[in-house]
N, C-alpha and C positions, 0 to 999 in steps of 0.2 A: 436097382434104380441106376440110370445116368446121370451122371453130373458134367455139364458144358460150362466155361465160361465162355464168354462174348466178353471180346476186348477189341475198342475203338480204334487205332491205329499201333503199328508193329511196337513192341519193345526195343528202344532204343539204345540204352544198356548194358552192355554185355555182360557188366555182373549180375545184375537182374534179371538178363534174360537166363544165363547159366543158373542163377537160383529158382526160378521159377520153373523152368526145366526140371531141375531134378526134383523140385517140390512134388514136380507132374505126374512122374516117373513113380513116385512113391506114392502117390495118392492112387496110382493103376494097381498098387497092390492087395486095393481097398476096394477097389469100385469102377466101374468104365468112364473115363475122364478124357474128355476132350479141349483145348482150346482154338476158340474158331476167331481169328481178325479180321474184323473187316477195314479195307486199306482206309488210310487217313484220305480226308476228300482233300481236293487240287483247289489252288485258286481260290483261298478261303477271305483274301482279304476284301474281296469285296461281299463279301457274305455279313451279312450280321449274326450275330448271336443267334438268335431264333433260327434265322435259315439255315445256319449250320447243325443247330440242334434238329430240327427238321428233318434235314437230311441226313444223318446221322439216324436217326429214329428211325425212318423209312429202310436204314439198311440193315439196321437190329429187328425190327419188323418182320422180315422178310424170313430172318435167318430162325424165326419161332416155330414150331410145330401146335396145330392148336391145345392138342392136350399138354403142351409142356406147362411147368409152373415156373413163372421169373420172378426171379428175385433178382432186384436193384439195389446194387451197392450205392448207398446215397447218403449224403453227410446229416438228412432229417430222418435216415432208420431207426431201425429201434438197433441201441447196442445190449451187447450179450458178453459176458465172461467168455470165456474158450469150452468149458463145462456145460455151461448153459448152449452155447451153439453144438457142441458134440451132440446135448439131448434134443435139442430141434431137429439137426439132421435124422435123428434117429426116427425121429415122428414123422419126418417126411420121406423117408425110405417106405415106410408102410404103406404111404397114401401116393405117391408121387411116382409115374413113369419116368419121367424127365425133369431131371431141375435143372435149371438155366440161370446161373451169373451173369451178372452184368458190369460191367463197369464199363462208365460213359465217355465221352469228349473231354474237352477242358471244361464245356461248361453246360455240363449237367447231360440231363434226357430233355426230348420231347412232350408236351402233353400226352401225346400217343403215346410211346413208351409206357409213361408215369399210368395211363390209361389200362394199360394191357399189365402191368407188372402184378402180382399177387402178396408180394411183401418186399419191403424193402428192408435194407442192413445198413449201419454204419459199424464199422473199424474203431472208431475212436472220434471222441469229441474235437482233435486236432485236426490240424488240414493236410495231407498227403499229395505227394506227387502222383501220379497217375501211374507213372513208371513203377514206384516206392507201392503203390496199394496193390497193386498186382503182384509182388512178392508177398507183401503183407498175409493177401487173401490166402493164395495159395499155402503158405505157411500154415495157417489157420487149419484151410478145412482137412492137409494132413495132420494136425495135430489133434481137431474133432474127429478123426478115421483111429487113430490110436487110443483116444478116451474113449473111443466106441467099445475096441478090441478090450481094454484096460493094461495098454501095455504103458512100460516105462519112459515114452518121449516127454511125456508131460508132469511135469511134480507140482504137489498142494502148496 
């Protein structure tokens, strides 16, 4: 199985992006992992909320393959221990050609989007930076690649 995230505009960060990096790095030990950005849209102030969600949608849209499965990192997902997400992965390894993360804009997905997605995720009942969840994530799903193997990254 591949695993893609789609991330809404660049990592701004350099400690983030350096951690998220080498999260990358380590999770290719695991599995074919990709990160795809699509660039931040121009000119957003006179966009409202919706049209930027719109179009932001249209460009994660675009970047799906029909049989991929997406999952949306969304603050109304269902949350998981690291345990419990290691054994989802694992479930969906069997059944899934392609899984596709997402994490959205500042302010959410699209209908469409929310339309097309097959599960969504939350990280945690608290509110994250956008920058900050994208290290989060990628932490994570090396850390469910290692509860997969049963190696020692992770302790009870």
């Amino acid at each position: 199985m591949k695993v893609t995230l789609i991330l809404v505009g660049k990592t701004t960060d350099k400690h983030f992006d350096a951690g998220i990096s080498d999260y990358a790095n380590r999770i290719k030990h695991y599995l074919p992992f990709e990160i795809d950005v699509i660039p931040e849209l121009k000119n957003t102030k006179s966009l409202s909320k919706e049209q930027q969600k719109e179009k932001e949608g249209d460009q994660i849209l675009k970047l799906l393959g029909s049989g991929d499965t997406v999952v949306l990192l969304d603050e109304h997902g269902k949350e998981m221990r690291s345990i419990e997400f290691a054994q989802w992965l694992q479930k969906k390894q069997a059944v899934a050609k392609t899984l596709v993360f997402v994490i959205g804009g500042p302010y959410g997905f699209s209908p469409k989007v929310y339309s097309r997605a097959d599960a969504k995720i939350s990280l945690s009942k608290m509110t994250f930076s956008h920058q900050m969840v994208r290290l989060i994530f990628t932490e994570q799903l090396y850390r469910a690649c290692t509860i997969s193997k049963g190696e020692p990254y992770h302790h009870e």
